[in-house]
DRENTI-708625 format. One line per 2 residues: number of its first residue (from 0); for each residue x, y, z of N, C-alpha, C, CB. Coordinates in Angstrom, 2 decimals, padded with zeros to 5 digits, always signed. Glycine has a CB too. Layout:
BEGIN
NUM = X:Y:Z:X:Y:Z:X:Y:Z:X:Y:Z ~ ... .
END
This chain:
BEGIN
0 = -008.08:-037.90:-036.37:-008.91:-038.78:-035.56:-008.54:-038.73:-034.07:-008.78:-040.20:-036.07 ~ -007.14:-038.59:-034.00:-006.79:-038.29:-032.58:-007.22:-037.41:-031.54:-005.81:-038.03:-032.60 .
2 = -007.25:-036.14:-032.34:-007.78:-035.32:-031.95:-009.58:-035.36:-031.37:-007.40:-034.59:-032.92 ~ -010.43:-035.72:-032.18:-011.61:-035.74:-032.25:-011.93:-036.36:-031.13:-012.07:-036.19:-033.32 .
4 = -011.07:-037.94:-030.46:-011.00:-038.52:-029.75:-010.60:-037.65:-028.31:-010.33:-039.43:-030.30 ~ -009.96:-037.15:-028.38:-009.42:-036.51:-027.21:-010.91:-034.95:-026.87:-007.37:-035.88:-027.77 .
6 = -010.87:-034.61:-027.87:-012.24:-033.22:-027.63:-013.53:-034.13:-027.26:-012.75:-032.06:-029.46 ~ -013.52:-035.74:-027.70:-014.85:-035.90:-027.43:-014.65:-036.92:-025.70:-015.71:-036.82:-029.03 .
8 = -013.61:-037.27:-025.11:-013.18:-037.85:-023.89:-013.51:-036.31:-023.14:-011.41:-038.59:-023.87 ~ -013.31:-035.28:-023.66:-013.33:-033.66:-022.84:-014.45:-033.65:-022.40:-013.15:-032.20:-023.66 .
10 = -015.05:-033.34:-023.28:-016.80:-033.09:-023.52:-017.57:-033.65:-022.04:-017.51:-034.27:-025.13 ~ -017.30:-035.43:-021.94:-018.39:-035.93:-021.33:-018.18:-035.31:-019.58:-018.39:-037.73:-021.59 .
12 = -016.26:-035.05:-019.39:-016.15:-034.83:-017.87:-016.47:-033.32:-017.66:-014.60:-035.22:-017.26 ~ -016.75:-032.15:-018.59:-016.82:-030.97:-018.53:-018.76:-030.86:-018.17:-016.07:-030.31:-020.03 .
14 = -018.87:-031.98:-019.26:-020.88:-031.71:-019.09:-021.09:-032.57:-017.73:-022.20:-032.65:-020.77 ~ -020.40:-033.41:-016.99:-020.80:-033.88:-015.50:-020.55:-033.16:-014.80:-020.36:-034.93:-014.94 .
16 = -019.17:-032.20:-014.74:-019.07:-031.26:-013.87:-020.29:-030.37:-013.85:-017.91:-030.59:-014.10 ~ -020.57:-029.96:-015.18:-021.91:-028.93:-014.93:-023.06:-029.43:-014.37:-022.46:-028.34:-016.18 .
18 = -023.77:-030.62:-015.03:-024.40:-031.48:-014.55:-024.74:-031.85:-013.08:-023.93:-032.21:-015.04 ~ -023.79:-032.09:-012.62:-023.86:-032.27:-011.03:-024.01:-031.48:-010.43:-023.03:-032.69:-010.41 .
20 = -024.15:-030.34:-010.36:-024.34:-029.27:-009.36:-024.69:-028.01:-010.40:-022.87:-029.02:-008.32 ~ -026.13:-028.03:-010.77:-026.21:-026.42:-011.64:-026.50:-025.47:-011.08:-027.10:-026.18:-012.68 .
22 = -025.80:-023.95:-011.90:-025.75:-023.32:-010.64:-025.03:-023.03:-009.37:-026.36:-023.61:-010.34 ~ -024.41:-024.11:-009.09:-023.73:-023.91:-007.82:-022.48:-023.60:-007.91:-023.78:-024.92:-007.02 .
24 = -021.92:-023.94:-008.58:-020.41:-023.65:-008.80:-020.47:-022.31:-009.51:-019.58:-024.85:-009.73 ~ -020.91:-021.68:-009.82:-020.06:-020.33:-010.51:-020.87:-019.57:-009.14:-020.53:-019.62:-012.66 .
26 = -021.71:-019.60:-008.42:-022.15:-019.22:-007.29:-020.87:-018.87:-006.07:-023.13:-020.36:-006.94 ~ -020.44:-020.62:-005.79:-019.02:-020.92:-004.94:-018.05:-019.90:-005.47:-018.32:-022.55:-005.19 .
28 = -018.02:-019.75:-006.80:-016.45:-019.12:-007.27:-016.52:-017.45:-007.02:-016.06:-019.46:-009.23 ~ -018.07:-017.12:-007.47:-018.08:-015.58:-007.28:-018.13:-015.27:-005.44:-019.67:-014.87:-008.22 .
30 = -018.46:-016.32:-004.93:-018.29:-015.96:-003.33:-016.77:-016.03:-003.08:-019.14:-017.11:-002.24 ~ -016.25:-016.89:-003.53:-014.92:-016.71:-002.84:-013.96:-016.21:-003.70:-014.40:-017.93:-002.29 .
32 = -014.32:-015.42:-004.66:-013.96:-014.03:-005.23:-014.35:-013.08:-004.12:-014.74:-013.65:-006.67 ~ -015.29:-012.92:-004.11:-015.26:-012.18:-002.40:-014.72:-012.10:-001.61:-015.80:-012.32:-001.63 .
34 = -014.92:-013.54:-000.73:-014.20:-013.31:+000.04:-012.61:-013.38:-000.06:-014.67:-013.90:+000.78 ~ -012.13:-013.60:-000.91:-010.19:-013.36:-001.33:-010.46:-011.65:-001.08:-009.40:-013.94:-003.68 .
36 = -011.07:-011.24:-001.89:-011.08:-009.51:-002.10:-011.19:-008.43:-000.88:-012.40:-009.12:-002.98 ~ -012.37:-009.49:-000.34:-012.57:-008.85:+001.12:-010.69:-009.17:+002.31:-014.42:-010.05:+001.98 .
38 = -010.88:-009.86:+002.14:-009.33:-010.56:+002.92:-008.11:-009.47:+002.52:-008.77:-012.47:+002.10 ~ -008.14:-009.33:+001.20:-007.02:-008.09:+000.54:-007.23:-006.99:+000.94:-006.98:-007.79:-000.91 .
40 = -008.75:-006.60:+001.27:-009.19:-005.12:+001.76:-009.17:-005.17:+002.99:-010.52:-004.57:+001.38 ~ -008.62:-005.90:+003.88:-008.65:-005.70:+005.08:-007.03:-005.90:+005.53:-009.73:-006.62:+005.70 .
42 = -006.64:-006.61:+004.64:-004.93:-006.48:+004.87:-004.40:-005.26:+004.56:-004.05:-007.45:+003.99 ~ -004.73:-004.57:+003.44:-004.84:-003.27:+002.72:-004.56:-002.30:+003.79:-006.26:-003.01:+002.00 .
44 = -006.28:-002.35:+004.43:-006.54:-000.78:+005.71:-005.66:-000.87:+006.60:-008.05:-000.63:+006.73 ~ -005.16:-002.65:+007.06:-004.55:-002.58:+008.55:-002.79:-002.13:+008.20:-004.76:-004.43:+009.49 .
46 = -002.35:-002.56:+006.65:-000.66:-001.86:+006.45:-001.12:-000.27:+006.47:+000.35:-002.35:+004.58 ~ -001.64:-000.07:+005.59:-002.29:+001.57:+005.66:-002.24:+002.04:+007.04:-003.98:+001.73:+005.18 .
48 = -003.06:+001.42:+007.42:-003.05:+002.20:+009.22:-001.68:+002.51:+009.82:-003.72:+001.04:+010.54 ~ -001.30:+001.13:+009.59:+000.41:+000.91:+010.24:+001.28:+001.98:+009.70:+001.25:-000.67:+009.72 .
50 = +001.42:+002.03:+008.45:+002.15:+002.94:+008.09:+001.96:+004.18:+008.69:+002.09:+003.01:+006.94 ~ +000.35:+004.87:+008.63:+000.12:+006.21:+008.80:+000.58:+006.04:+010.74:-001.79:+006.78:+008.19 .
52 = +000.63:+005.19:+011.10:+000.82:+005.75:+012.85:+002.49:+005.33:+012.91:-000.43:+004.60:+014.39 ~ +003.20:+004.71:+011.84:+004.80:+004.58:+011.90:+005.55:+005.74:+011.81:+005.34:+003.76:+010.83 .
54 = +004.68:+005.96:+010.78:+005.53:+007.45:+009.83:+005.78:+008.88:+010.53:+004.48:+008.00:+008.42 ~ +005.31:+009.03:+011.74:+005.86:+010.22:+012.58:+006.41:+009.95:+013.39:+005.18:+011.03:+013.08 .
56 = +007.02:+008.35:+013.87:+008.08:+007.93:+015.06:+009.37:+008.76:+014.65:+008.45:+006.10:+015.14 ~ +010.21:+008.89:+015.66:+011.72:+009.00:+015.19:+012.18:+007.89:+014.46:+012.67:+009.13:+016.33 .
58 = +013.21:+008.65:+013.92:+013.93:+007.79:+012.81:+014.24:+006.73:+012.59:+014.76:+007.98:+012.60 ~ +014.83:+006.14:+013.98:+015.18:+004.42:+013.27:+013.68:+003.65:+012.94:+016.19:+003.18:+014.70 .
60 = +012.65:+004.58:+013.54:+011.39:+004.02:+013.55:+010.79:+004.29:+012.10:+010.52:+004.61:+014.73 ~ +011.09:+005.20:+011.20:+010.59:+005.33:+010.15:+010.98:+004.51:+009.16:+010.67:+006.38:+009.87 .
62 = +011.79:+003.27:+009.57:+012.13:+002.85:+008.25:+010.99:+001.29:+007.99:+014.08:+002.52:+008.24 ~ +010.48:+001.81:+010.01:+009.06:+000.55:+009.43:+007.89:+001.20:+008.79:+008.19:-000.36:+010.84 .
64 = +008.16:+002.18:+008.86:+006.57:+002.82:+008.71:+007.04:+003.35:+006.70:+006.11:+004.79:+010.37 ~ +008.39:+003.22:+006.65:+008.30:+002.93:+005.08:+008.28:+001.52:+004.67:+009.48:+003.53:+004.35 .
66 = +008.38:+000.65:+005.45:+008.51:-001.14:+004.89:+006.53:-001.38:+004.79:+009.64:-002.67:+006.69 ~ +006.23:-000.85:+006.42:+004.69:-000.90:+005.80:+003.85:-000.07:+004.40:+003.92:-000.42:+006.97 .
68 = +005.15:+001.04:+004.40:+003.87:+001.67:+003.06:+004.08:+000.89:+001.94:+004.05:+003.44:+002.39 ~ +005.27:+000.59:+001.95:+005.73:-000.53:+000.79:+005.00:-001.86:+000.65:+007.21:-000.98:+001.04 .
70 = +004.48:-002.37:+001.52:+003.59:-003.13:+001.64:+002.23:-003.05:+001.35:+003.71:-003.35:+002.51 ~ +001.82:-001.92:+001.95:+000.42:-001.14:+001.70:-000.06:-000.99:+000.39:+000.45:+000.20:+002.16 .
72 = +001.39:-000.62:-000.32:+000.97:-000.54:-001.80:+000.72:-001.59:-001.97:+001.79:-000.09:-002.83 ~ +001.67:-002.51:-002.31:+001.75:-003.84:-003.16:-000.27:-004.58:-002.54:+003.73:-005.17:-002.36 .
74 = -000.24:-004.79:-001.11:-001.18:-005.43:-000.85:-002.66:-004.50:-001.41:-000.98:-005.77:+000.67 ~ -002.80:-002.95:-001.79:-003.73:-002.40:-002.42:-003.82:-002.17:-003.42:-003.97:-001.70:-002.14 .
76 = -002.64:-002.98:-004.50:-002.73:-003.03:-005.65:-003.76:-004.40:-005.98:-001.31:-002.99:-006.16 ~ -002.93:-005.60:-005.24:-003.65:-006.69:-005.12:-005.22:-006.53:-004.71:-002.93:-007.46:-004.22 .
78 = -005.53:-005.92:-003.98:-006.97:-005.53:-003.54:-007.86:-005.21:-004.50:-007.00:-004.43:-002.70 ~ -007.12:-003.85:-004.86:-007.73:-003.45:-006.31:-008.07:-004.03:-007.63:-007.09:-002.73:-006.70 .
80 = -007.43:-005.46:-007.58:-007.45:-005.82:-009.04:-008.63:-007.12:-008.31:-005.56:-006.33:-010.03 ~ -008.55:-007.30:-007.75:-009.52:-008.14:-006.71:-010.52:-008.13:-006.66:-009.50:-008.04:-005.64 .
82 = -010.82:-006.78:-006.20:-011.92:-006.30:-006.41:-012.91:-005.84:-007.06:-011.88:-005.98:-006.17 ~ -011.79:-005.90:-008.52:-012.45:-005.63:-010.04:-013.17:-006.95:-010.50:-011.19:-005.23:-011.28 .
84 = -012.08:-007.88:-009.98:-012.59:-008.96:-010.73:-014.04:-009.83:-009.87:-011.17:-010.00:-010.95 ~ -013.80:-009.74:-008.47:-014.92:-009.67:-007.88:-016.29:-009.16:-008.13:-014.63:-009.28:-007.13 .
86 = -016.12:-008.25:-008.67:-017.24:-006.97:-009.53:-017.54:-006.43:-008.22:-018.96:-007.55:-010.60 ~ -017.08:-006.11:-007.11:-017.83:-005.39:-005.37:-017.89:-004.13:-006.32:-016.53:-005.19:-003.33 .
88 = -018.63:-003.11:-005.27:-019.41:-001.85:-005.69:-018.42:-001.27:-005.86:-020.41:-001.13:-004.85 ~ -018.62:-000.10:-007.03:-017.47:+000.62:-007.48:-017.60:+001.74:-006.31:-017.53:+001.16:-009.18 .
90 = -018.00:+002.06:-005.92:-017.45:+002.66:-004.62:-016.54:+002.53:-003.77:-018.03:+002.64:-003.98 ~ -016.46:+001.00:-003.44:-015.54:+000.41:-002.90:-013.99:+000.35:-003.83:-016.19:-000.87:-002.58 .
92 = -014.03:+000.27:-005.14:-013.26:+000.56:-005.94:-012.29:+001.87:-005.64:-014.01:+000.60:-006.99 ~ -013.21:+002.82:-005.72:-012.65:+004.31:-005.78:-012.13:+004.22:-004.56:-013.66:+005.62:-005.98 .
94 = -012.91:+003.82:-002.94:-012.10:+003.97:-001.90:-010.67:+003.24:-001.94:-012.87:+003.57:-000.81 ~ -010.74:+002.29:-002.21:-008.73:+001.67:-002.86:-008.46:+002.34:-003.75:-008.32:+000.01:-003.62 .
96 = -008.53:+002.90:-004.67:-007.90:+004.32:-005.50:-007.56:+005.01:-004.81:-008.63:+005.17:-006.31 ~ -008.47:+005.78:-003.50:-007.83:+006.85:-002.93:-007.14:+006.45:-002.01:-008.55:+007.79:-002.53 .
98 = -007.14:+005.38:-001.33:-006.47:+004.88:-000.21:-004.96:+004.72:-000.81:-007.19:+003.46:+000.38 ~ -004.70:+004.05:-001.77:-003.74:+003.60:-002.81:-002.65:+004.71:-002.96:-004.50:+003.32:-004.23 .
100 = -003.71:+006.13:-002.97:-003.14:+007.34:-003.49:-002.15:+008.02:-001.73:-004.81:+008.53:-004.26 ~ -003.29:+007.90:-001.11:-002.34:+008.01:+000.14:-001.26:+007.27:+000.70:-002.94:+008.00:+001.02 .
102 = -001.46:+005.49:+000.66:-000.38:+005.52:+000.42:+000.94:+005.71:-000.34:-000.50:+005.16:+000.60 ~ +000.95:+005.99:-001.21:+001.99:+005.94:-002.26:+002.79:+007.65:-001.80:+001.11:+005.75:-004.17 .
104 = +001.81:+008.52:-001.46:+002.39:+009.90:-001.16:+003.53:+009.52:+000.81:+000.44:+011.35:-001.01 ~ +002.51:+008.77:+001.39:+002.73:+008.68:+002.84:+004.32:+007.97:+002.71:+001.40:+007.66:+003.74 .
106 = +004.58:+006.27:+001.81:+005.43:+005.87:+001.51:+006.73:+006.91:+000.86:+004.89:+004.98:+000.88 ~ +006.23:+007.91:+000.15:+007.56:+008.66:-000.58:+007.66:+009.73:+000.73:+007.22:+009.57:-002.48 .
108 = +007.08:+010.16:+001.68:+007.69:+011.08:+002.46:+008.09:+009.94:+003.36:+006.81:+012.35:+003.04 ~ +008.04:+008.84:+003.38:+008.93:+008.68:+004.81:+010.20:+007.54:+003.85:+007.70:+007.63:+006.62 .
110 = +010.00:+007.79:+002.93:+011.19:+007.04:+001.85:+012.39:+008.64:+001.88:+010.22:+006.53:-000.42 ~ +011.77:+009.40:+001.55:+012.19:+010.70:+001.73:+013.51:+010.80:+002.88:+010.86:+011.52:+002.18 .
112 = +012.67:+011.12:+003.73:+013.03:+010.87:+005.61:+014.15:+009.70:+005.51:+011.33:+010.10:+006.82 ~ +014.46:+008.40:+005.34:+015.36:+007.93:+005.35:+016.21:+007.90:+004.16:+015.09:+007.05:+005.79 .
114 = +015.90:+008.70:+002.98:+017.14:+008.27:+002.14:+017.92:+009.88:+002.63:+016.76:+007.90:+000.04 ~ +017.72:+010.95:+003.10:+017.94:+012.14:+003.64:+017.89:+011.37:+005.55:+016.53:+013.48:+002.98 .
116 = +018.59:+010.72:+005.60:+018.65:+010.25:+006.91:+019.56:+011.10:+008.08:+019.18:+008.86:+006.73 ~ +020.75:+011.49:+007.51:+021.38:+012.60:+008.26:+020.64:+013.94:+008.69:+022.45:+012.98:+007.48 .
118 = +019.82:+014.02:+007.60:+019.49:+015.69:+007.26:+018.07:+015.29:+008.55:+018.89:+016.33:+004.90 ~ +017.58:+014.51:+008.25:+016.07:+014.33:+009.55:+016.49:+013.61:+010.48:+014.53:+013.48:+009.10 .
120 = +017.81:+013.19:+010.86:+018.16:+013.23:+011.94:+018.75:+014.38:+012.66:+018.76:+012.41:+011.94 ~ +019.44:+015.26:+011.82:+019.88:+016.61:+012.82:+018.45:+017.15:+012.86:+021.19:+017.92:+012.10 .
122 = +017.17:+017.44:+011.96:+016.28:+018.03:+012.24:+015.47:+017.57:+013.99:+015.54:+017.84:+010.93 ~ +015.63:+016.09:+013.64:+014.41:+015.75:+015.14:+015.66:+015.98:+015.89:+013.39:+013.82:+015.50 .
124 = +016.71:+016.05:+016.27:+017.79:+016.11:+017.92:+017.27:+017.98:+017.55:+020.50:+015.39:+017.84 ~ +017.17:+019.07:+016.71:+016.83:+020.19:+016.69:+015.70:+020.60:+017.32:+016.84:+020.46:+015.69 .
126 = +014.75:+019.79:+016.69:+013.65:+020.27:+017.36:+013.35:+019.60:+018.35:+012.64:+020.39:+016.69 ~ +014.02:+018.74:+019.47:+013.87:+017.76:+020.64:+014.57:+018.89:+021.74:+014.82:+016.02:+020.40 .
128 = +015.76:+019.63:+020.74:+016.23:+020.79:+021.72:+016.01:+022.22:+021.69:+017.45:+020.79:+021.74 ~ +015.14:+022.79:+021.01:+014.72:+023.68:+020.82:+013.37:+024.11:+021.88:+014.62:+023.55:+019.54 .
130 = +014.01:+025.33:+022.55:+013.11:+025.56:+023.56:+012.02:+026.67:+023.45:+013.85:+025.79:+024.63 ~ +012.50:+027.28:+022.31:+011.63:+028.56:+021.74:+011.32:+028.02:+020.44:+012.46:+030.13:+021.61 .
132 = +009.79:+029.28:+020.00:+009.13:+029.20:+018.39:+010.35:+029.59:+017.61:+007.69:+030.39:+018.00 ~ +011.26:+030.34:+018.31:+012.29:+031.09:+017.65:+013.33:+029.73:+016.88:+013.17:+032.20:+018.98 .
134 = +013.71:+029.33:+017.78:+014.72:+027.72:+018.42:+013.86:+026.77:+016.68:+013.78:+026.62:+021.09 ~ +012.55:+026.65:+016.97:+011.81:+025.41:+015.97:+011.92:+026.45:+014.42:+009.61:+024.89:+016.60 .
136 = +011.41:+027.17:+014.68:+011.77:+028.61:+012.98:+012.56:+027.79:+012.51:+012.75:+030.54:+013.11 ~ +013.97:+027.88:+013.62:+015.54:+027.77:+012.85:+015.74:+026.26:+012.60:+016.98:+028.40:+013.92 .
138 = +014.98:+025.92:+013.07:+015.19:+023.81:+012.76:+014.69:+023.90:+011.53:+014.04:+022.32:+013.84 ~ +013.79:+024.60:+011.24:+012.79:+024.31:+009.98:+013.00:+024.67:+009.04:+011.68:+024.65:+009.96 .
140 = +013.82:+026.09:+008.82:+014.57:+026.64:+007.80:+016.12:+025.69:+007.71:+014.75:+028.34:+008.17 ~ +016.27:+025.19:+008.64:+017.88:+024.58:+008.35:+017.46:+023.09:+007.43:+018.94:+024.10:+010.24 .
142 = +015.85:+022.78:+008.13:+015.30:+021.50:+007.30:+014.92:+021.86:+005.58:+013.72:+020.95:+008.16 ~ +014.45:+023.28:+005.22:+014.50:+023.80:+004.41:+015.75:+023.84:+003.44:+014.13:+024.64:+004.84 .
144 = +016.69:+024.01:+004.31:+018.09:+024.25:+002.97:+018.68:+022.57:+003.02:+019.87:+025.80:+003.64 ~ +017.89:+021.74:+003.46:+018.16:+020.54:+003.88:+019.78:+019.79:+004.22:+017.50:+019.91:+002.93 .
146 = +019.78:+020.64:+005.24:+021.31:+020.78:+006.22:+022.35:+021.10:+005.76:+021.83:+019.68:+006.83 ~ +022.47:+021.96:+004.49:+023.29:+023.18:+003.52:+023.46:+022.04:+002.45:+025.06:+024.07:+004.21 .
148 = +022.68:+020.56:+002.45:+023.17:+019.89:+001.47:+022.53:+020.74:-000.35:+022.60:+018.17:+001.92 ~ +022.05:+021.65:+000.02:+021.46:+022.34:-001.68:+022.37:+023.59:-001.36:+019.27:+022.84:-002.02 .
150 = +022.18:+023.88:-003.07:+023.32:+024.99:-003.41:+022.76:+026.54:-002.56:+023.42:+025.24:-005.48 ~ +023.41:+027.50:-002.09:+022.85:+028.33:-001.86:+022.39:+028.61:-000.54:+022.17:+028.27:-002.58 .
152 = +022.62:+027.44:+000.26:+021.88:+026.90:+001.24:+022.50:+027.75:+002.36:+021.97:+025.30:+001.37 ~ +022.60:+027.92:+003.71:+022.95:+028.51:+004.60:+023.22:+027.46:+005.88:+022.01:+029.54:+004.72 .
154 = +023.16:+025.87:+005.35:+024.23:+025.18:+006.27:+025.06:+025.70:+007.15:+025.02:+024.61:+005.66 ~ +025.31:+024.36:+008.01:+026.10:+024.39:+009.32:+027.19:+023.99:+008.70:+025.67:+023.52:+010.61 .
END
């Protein structure tokens, strides 16, 4: 009996909510499913951006332009699931797939770059002093054996 009592006290405040406004409320909710989604896709492009114009500074500078890709992801994961649930055009879908995809590659090369922090730091003072194609060759092959730290390598 308790029960019955309590499902039928439910009932009357669930049918006024509908009641009072038909229509309008699942209207309100799918808009601001939107706009949350839209808000994520625009936080999304602007870490994205950040990252892609961080990620070729010198070094102490790359470790923002990996904090933004790290960000980039997380906030275009959020986007993405956002945007599903939003239902926006699957077009827009696929463009956060591929965006998603760039960052995640952009984030591991400049994750790269600082966990090899010695090795791309002798590379950029190399190629900052290198005055010939000849001079940059030899930066690039020394970046190649990644500063004799691999076997085989022809390190300094």
């Amino acid at each position: 009996m308790p029960r019955e009592k309590r499902i039928k006290e439910q009932d009357p405040q669930q049918g006024s909510a509908r009641a009072g406004a038909p229509g309008k409320e699942p209207e309100d909710a799918t808009t601001a499913r939107a706009e949350s989604a839209r808000l994520w896709l625009r936080v999304f492009l602007l870490s994205l951006l950040g990252a892609l114009l961080t990620s070729g500074l010198p070094l102490p500078w790359k470790v923002l332009g990996l904090a933004l890709g790290l960000f980039a992801l997380t906030a275009g994961v959020v986007a993405l699931v956002k945007a599903v649930r939003a239902d926006l055009p699957r077009f827009l879908v696929v463009t956060v797939c591929l965006g998603l995809f760039a960052a995640l590659f952009m984030t591991a090369g400049s994750g790269a770059s600082v966990i090899l922090w010695p090795v791309t730091q002798q590379y950029e003072t190399c190629q900052a002093e290198a005055l010939t194609l000849r001079a940059e060759r030899q930066c690039e092959d020394e970046l190649r054996d990644l500063g004799g730290l691999l076997p085989g390598g022809t390190g300094r």
